[in-house]
N, C-alpha and C positions, 0 to 999 in steps of 0.2 A: 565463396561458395561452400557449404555445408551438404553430407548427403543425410539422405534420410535417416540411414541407418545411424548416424552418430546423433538423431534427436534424442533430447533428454528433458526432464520436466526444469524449464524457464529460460531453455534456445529461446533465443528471437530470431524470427524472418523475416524477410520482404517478401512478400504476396500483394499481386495486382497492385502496384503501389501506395501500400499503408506495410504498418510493421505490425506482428503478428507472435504472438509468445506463446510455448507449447505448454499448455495445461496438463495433457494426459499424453501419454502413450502407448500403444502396444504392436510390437511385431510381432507379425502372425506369418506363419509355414505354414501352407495348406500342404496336403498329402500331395495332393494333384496340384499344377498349375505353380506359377512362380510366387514368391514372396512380396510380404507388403506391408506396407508400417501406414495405420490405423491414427490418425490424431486430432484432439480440440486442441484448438488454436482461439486465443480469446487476443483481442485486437486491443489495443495498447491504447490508441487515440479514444473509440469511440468504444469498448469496455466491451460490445457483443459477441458472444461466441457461438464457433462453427467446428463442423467436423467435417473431416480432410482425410485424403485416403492419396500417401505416396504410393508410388513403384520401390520394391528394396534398391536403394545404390541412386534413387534419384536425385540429381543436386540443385538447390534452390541457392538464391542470393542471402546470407547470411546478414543480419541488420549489424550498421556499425553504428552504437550505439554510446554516448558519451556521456560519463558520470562525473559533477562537479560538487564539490561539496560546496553548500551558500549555507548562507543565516539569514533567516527572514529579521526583517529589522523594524518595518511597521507597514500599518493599514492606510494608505492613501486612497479614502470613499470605498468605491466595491475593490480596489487593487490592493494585490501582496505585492511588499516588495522584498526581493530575496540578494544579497551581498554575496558578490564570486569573492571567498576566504582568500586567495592570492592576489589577484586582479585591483580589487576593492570597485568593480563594476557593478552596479544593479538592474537586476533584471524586474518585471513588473507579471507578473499574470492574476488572470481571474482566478474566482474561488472556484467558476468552476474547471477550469483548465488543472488546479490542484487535486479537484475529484474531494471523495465524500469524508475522505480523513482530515481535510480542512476543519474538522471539529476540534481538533488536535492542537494546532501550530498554536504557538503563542508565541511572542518574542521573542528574541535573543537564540531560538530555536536553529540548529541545524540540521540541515536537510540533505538529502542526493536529489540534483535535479538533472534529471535524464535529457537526453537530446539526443534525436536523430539529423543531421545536417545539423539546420540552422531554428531547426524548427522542436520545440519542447513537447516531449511527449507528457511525461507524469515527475511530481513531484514522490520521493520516498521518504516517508519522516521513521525516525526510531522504530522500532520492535513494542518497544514500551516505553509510555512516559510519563513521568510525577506530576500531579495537579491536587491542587489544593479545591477539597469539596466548600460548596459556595451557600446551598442549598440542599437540604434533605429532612427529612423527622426527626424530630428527635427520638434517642435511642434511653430506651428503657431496660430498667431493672431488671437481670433476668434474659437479657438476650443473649444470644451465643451465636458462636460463629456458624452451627451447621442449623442452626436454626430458619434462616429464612432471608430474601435478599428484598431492598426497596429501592427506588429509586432517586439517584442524587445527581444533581448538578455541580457539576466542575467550573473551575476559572473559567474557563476557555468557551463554556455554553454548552459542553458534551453533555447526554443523560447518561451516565453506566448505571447498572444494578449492581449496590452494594451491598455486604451482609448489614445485617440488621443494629449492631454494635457503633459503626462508623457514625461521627458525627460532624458538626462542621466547624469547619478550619484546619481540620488533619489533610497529612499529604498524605494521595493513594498512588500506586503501581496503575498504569490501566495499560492492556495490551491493544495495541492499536490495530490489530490485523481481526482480531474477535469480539472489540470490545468490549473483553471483559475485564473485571476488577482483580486483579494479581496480589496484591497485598500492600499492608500501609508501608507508609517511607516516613524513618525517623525525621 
């Protein structure tokens, strides 16, 4: 159990049985009347979010949540298959059970793959990852970096927008949470 007052941005809860990660928060003191902590909660399975409004000192069931590090290892049809690093167990899920950074994964790739019980909520891939551009223009005489960005395709199928310079076969930085273009990788 967890109370209200110790939420902070990326608790997980149980709410109405699904699990539930605090986005936002604010505790609020009214002058008059008792206190109350104010929060989005965006729901971990199905991605929607809501606002929620505790009592201060309220306690909800805290999610136990378990983080394994795996290495996706290849594509079987629409299935990942992802290798528990100890174990040497494999696990299978859809692309969409991965969710929209599945643009990302390429082999050999390791990952956090979350789980509540028995049952996998989301896959976590890096911060940032190296891929080699596939496709994009070519880059002309005279471009600069604060000049202007276009768009390129990665190994992996991703589109980022890269500055105008980038050509192809170079390795880029891409942050996976914004996807944007970070910088080349020697």
């Amino acid at each position: 159990m967890i109370s209200s007052n110790d939420f902070r941005t990326g608790v997980s809860i149980e709410l109405d049985g699904s699990v539930w990660r605090v986005v936002e928060v604010l505790h609020v003191k009214p002058g008059k009347g008792s206190a109350f902590v104010r929060t989005k909660l965006k729901n971990v399975q199905g991605g929607n979010v809501i606002e929620k409004t505790f009592r201060a000192g309220e306690t909800v069931p805290q999610a136990n949540l378990e983080k394994k590090n795996m290495q996706h290892t290849y594509r079987d049809g629409d299935d990942l298959v992802f290798m528990d690093m100890e174990t040497y167990e494999e696990v299978r899920m859809t692309a969409a059970q991965v969710g929209a950074r599945v643009k990302y994964l390429r082999e050999e790739m390791e990952v956090n793959v979350v789980r509540w019980g028995e049952k996998i909520l989301e896959v976590e891939l890096p911060n940032s990852v190296v891929l080699e551009v596939t496709q994009t223009d070519p880059g002309v005489k005279g471009d600069t970096a604060t000049g202007g960005t276009k768009p390129a395709i990665v190994e992996t199928g991703a589109q980022v927008m890269v500055p105008l310079f980038i050509s192809i076969g170079e390795r880029i930085k891409i942050d996976t949470r914004s996807d944007s273009y970070l910088g080349r990788e020697s």
